[in-house]
C-alpha positions as CSV (number, residue, x, y, z in Angstrom):
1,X,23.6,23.4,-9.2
2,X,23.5,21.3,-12.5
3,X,27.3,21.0,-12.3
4,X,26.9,19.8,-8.8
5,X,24.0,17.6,-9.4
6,X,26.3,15.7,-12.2
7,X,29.3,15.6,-9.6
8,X,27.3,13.7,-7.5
9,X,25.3,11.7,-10.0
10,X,29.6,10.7,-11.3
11,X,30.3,9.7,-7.8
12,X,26.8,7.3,-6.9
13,X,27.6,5.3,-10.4
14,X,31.4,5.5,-9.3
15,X,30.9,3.3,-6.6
16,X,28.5,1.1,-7.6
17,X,29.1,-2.3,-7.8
18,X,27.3,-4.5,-9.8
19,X,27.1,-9.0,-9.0
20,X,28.5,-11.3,-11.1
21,X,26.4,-13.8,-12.4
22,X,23.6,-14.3,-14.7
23,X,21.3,-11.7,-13.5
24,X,23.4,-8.8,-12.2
25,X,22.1,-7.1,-9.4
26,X,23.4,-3.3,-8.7
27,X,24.6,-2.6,-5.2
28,X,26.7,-0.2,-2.9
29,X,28.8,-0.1,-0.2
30,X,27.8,1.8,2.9
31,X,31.2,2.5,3.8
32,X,31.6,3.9,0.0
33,X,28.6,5.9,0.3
34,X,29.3,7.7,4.0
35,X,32.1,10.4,2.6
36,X,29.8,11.1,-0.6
37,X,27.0,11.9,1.4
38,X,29.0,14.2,3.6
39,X,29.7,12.2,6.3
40,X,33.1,11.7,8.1
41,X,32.2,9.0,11.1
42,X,30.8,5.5,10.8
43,X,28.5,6.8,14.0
44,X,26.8,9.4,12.6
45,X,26.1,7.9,9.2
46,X,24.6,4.8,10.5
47,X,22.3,6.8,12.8
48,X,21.6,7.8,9.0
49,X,21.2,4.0,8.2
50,X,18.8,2.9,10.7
51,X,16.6,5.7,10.0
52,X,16.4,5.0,6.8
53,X,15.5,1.0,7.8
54,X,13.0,2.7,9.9
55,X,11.0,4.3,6.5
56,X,11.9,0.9,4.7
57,X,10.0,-0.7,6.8
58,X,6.6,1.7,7.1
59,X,6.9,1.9,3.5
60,X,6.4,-2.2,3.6
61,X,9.2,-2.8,1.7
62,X,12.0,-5.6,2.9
63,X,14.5,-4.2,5.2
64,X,16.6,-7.3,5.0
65,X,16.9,-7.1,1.2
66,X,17.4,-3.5,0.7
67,X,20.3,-3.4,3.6
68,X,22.1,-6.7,3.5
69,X,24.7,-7.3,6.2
70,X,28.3,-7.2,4.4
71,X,31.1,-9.0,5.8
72,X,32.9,-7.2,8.4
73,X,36.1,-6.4,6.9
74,X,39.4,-5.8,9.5
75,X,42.7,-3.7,8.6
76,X,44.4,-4.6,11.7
77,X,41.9,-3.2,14.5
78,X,38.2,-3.2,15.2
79,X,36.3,-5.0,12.1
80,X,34.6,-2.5,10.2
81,X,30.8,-2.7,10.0
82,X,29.3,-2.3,6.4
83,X,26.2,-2.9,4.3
84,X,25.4,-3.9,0.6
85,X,22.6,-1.6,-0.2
86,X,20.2,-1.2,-3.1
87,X,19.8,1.6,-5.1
88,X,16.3,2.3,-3.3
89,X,18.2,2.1,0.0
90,X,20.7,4.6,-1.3
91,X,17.5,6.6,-1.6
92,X,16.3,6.4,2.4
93,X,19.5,6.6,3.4
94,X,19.8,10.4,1.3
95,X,16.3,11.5,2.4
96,X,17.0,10.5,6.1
97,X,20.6,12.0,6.3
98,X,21.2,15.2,7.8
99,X,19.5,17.7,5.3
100,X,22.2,20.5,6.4
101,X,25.0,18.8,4.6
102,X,24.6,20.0,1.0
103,X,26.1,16.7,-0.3
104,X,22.8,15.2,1.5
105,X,20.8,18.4,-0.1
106,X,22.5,17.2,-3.4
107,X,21.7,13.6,-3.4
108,X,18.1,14.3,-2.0
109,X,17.5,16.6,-5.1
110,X,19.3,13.7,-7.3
111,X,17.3,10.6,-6.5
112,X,13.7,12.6,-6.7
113,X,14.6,13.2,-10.4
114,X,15.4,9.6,-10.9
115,X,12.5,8.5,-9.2
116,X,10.7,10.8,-11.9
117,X,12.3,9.3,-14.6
118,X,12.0,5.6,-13.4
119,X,7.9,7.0,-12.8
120,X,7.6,8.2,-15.9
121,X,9.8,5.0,-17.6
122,X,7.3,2.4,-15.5
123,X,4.2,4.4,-16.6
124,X,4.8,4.5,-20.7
125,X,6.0,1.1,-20.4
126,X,2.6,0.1,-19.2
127,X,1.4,2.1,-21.7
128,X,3.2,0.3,-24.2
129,X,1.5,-3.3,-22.6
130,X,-1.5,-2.1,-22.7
131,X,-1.5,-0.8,-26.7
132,X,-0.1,-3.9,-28.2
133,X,-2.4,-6.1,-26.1
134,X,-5.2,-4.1,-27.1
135,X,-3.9,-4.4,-31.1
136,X,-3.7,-8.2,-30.4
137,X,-7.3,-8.4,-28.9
138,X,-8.5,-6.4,-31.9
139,X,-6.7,-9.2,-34.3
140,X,-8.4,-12.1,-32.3
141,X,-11.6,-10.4,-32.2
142,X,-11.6,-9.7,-35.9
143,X,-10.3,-13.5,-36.3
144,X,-13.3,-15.2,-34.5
145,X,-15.6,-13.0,-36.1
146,X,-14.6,-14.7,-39.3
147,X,-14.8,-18.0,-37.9
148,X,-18.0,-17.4,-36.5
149,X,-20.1,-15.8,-39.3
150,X,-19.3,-18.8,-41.4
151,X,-20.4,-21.5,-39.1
152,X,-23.6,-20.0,-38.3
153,X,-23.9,-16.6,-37.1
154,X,-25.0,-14.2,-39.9
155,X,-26.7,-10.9,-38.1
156,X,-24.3,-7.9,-36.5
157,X,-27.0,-8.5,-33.5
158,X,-25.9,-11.8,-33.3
159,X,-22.5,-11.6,-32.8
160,X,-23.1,-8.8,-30.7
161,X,-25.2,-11.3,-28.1
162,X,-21.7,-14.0,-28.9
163,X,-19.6,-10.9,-27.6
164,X,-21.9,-10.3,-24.6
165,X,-21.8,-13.4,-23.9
166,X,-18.1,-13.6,-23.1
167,X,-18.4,-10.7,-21.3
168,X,-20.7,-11.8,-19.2
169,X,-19.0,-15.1,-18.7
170,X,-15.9,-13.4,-17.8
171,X,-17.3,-10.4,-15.3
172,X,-19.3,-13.0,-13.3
173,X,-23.0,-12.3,-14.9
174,X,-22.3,-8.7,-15.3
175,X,-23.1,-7.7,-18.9
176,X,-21.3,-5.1,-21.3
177,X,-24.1,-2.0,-20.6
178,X,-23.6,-2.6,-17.2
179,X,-20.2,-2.5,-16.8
180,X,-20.2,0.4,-18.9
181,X,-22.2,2.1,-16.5
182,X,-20.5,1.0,-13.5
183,X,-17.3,2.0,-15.3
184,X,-18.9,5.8,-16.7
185,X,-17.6,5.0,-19.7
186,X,-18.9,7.2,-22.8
187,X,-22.0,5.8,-25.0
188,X,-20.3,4.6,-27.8
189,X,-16.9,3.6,-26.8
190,X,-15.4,0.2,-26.7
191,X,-15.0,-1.4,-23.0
192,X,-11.6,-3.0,-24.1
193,X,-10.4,0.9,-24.3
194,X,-10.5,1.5,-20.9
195,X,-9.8,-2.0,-19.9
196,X,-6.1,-3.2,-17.8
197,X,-3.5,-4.8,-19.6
198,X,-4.6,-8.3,-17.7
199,X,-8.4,-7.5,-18.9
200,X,-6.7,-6.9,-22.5
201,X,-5.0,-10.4,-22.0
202,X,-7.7,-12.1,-20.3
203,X,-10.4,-11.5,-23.1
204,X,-7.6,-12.3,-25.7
205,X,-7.0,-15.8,-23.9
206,X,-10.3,-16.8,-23.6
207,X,-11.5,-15.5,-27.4
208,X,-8.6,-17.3,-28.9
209,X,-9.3,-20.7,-27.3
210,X,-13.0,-20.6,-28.3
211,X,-12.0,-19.7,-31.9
212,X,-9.4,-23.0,-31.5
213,X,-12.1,-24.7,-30.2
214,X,-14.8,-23.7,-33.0
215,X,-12.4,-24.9,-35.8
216,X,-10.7,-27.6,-34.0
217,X,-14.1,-28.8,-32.7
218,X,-16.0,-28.3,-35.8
219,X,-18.8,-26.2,-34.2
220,X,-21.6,-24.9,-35.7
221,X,-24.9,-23.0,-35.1
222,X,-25.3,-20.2,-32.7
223,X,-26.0,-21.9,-29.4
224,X,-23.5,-24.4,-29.6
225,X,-21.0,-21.1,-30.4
226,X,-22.2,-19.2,-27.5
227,X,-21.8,-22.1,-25.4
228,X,-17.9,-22.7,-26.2
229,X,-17.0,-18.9,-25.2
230,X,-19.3,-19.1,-22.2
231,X,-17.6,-22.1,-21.1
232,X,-13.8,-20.4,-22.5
233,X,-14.8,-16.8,-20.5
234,X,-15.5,-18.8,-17.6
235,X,-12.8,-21.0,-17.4
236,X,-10.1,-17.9,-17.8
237,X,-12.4,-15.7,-15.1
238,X,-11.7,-19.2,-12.8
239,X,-7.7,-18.2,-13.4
240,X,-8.2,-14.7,-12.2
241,X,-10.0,-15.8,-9.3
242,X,-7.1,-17.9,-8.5
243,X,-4.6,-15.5,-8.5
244,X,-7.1,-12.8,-6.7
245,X,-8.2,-10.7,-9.3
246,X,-11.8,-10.0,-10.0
247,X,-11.9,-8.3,-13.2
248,X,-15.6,-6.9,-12.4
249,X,-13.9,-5.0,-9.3
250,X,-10.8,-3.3,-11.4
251,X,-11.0,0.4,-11.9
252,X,-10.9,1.7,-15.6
253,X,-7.5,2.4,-17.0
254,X,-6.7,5.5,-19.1
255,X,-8.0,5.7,-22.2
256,X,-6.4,4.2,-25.1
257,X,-7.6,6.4,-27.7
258,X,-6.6,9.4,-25.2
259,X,-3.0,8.0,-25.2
260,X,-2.6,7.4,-28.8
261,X,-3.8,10.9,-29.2
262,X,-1.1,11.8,-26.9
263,X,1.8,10.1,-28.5
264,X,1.0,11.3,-31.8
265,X,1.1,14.3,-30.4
266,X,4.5,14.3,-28.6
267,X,5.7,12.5,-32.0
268,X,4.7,15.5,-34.1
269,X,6.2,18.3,-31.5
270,X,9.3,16.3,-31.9
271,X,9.6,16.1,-35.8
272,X,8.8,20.1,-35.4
273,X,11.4,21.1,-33.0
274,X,14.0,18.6,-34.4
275,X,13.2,20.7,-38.0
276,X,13.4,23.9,-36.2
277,X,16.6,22.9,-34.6
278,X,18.2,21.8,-38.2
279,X,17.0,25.2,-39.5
280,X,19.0,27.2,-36.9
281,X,22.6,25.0,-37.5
């Protein structure tokens, strides 16, 4: 099976055909892909075809994008129909073929596991957003806090009331505690932890122009510091409202502590196995 599965994988990247131009898109031939797939008649395989259009199109996905119209192409007779079709295509077109060939057996089994892969690429990428956004907010956050305690803020409980106050500011008048609570996230624990990687970027924004402000500005004394990241928080929650996010209605992303953990983790299983591996050569 894993000598047919790479057969198959050798033919789909065979075919492929990839644009020429500054941003190359990837793209096959329907009239490539029928004989791979199994089948030996234009007829059967576009029944094939239009199925698949069919699941693009419940899926809400762009039929017209994913199966573009190629140019009919003539070798003396009838004009051969044809489509350009995406990878993702390639996939509807496999999972809506006639499951009894084994070629389409084959190329079902083939795209789930890239489908994994690209799931599993997608999600640590986010991941990856989400970690250094949160190690930039931390550097802000640490930044202001400088700025801040020299201008007139002196107390941990005050900055703690300049923090809330962004927060607020930025939720729409919900405060830290309560969106803690709404959230069930553990006494103790930093919001920003479980926050999205456009809440990460969105408290970053709006800290880092009231500390610009502060200094550029020459602000001092509590109020008139509370004020400039009420007014900063508020302007940046306007720019989320505009592009229809509500950050007080976003779900709580996985923790970032949790996936640190996790990576260390997979980071020391590898060191182990790759020195278990040089041990046995």
């Amino acid at each position: 099976m894993d000598n047919a599965l790479t057969q198959i994988q050798h033919d789909l990247e065979s075919i492929k055909r990839v644009t020429q131009d500054e941003n190359p898109v990837e793209f096959w031939s329907a009239r490539d892909l029928m004989p791979i797939l199994g089948y030996s008649t234009w007829r059967q395989f576009f029944e094939a075809i239009e199925r698949a259009k069919g699941a693009c199109k419940i899926s809400n996905q762009s039929v017209e994008n994913n199966f573009l119209p190629a140019p009919a192409k003539s070798t003396g007779g009838r004009p051969k129909e044809d489509y350009f079709l995406t990878r993702y295509a390639c996939y509807l077109i496999a999972q809506n073929g006639d499951s009894r060939k084994p070629e389409i057996a084959l190329a079902q089994t083939y795209f789930a596991t890239q489908t994994r892969k690209q799931e599993l690429l997608e999600k640590r990428e986010y991941e990856n957003k989400r970690l250094e956004a949160r190690a930039k907010l931390k550097d802000t956050e640490r930044k202001i806090e400088s700025t801040v305690y020299g201008r007139g803020i002196r107390l941990p409980v005050e900055f703690a009331t300049f923090k809330n106050k962004h927060i607020e500011a930025l939720y729409g008048g919900v405060v830290a505690s309560q969106l803690k609570k709404i959230r069930k996230i553990p006494t103790g624990r930093s919001l920003a932890d479980f926050d999205t990687n456009v809440e990460l970027k969105a408290k970053d924004f709006a800290l880092a122009m009231t500390d610009h402000n502060i200094k550029d500005k020459n602000i001092y004394g509590k109020e008139a510091m509370n004020n400039e990241v009420i007014k900063n928080s508020k302007a940046t929650r306007q720019t989320l409202l505009s592009r229809g996010i509500r950050p007080e209605n976003l779900k709580p992303d996985e923790d970032l502590k949790a996936i640190e953990y996790r990576r260390k983790k997979e980071e020391k299983n590898f060191a182990k196995n790759r020195q278990n591996n040089l041990l046995k050569e």
